[in-house]
C-alpha positions in Angstrom: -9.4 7.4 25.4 -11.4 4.5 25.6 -9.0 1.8 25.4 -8.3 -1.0 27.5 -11.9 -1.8 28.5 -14.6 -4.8 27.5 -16.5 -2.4 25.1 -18.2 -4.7 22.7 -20.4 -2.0 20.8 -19.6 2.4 20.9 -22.1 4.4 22.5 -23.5 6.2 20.1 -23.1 9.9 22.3 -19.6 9.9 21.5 -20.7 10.3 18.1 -22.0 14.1 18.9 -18.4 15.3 20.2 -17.8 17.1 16.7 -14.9 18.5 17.8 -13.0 15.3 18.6 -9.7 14.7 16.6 -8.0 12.4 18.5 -10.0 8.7 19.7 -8.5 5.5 21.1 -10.8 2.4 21.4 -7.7 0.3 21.6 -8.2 -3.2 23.2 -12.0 -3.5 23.3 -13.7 -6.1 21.9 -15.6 -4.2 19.2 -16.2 -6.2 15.9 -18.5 -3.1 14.1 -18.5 0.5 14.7 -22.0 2.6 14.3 -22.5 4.5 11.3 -23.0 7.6 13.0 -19.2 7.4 14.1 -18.7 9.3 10.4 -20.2 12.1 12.4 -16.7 12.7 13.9 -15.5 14.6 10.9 -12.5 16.4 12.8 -11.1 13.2 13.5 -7.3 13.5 12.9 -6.1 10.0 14.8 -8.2 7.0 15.1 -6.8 3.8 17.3 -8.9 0.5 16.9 -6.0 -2.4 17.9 -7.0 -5.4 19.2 -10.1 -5.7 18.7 -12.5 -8.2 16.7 -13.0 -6.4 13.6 -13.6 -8.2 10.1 -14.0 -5.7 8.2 -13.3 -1.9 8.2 -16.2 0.4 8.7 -17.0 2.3 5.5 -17.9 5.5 7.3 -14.1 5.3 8.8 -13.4 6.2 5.1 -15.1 9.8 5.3 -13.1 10.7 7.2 -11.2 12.9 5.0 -8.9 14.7 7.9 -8.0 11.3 9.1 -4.0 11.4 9.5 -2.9 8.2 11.7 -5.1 5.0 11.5 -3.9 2.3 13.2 -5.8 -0.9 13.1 -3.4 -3.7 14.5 -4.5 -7.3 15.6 -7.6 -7.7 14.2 -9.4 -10.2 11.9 -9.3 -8.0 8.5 -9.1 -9.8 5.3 -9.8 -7.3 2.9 -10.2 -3.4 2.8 -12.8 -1.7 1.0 -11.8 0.6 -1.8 -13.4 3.4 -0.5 -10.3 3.4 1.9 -8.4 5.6 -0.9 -10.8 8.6 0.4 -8.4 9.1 3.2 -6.2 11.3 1.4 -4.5 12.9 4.1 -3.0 9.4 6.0 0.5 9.5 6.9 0.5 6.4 9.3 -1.5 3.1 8.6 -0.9 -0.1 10.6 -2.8 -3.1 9.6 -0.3 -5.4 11.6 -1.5 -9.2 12.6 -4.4 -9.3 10.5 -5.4 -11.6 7.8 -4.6 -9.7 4.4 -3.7 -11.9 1.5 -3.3 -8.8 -0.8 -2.8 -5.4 -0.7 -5.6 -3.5 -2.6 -4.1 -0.9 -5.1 -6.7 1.7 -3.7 -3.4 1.8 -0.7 -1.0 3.3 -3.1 -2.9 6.3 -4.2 -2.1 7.4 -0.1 0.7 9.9 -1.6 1.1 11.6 1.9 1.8 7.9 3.0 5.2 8.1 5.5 4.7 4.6 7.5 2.8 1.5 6.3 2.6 -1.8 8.8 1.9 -5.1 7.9 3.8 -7.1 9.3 1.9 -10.5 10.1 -0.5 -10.9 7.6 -0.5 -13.4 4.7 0.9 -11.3 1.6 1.6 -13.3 -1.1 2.8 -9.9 -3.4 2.6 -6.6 -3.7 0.5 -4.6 -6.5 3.0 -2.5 -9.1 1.4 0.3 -7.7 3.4 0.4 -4.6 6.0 2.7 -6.4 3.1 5.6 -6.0 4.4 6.0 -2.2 7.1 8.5 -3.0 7.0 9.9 0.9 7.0 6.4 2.2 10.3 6.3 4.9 8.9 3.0 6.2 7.7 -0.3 5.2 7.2 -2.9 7.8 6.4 -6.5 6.2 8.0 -8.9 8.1 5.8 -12.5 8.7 4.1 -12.6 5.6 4.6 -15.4 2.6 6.1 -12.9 0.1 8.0 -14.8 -2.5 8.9 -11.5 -4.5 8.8 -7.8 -4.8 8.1 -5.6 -7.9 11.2 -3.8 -9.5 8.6 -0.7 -9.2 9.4 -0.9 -4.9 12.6 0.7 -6.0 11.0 4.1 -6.8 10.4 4.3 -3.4 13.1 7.0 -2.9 12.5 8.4 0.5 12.1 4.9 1.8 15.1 4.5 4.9 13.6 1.3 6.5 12.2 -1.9 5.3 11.4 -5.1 6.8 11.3 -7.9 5.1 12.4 -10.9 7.4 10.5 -14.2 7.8 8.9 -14.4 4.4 9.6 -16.6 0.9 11.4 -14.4 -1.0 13.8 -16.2 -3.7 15.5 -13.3 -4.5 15.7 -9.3 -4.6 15.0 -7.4 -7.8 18.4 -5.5 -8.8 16.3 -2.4 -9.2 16.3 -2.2 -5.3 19.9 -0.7 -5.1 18.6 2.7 -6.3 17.3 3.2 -3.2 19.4 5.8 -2.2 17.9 6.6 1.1 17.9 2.9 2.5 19.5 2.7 5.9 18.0 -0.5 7.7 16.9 -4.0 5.5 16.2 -6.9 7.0 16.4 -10.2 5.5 16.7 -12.7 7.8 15.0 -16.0 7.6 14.1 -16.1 3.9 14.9 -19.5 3.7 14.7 -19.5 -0.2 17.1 -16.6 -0.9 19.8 -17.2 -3.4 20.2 -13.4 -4.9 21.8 -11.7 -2.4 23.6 -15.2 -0.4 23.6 -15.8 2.7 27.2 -14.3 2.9 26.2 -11.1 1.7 23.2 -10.8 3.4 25.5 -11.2 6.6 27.1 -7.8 5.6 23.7 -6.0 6.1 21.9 -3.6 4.4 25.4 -1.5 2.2 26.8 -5.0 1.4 23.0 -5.9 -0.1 23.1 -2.8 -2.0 26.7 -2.9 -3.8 25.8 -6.8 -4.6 22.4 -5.9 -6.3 24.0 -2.7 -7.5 26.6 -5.0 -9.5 23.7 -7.1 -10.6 22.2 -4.4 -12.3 25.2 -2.9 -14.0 25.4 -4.0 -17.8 28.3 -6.6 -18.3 31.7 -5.9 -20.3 
């Protein structure tokens, strides 16, 4: 655990502790990583919040028995493709960074339980997203989404999903097929007609019967 400190570059020695699965560089002020980091190959958990990186290390992305990769409040704007290499995530947070998109290779991540990004500048979201079957959580509150693809409603393990503080218009019908949905927030979509305010006041089971009205063929 090397976090909290005024690291601005990692000594490359830590990069011989092969057994290592667990590193924290949290709240440093790291804006690269060595290459030699891909050394750490048992590396289960990596922790790089707040700190100054622009873009993510492609040697991060060998390693293949990465789990939990948590890269909040930094200055990312894109991810590489190589990302989809680590197969075996089940937690990535890319909170407060400076994503426009959301680069398809993120849905092939079928082991995917949690995605964060909340705070970024997400206009959409690819199709693809429906490829997260084990997602249970979607956090993307305080971005500039001004719709979602019917395809989010495949996501049938989702039980939370955060969409508050965006653009959306209105919610696609598809949505009330998510079956598992326990917590949706809506609040301060200051364009949304479909649900109304009023129903969106009855949380996330009145959302759900409205669109699931919606959806049902007429007469």
């Amino acid at each position: 655990d090397f976090s909290a400190n005024q690291l601005i570059s990692l000594p490359l020695e830590i990069c011989q502790l092969s057994n290592l699965n667990w590193l924290s560089l949290d709240n440093n002020q790291l804006s690269s990583l060595p290459p030699e980091i891909c050394q750490l190959s048992n590396l289960t958990t990596l922790y790089l919040n707040n700190n100054q990186l622009s873009s993510l290390p492609l040697e991060i992305c060998q390693f293949s028995n990465l789990t939990q990769l948590s890269l909040d409040n930094n200055q990312l704007s894109s991810l590489p493709p190589e990302i989809r290499q680590l197969s075996n995530l089940n937690w990535l947070f890319l909170d407060n960074n400076q994503l426009s998109n959301l680069p398809p290779e993120i849905c092939q991540f079928s082991n995917l339980t949690w995605l964060s990004l909340h705070n970024n500048q997400l206009s959409s979201l690819p199709p693809e997203i429906s490829q997260l079957s084990n997602l249970t959580e979607l956090s993307l509150h305080n971005n500039q989404l001004s719709s979602l693809p019917p395809e989010i409603s495949q996501l049938s393990n989702l039980t939370m999903l955060y969409l508050a503080n965006n653009q959306l218009s209105s919610l696609p019908p598809e949505m009330c097929q998510l079956s598992n949905l326990i917590i949706l927030f809506l609040d301060n979509n200051p364009q949304l007609k479909s649900p109304p305010p009023e129903i969106v006041e009855q949380g996330t089971e009145g959302i759900l019967t409205y669109l699931r009205a919606r959806l049902e063929p007429k007469g």
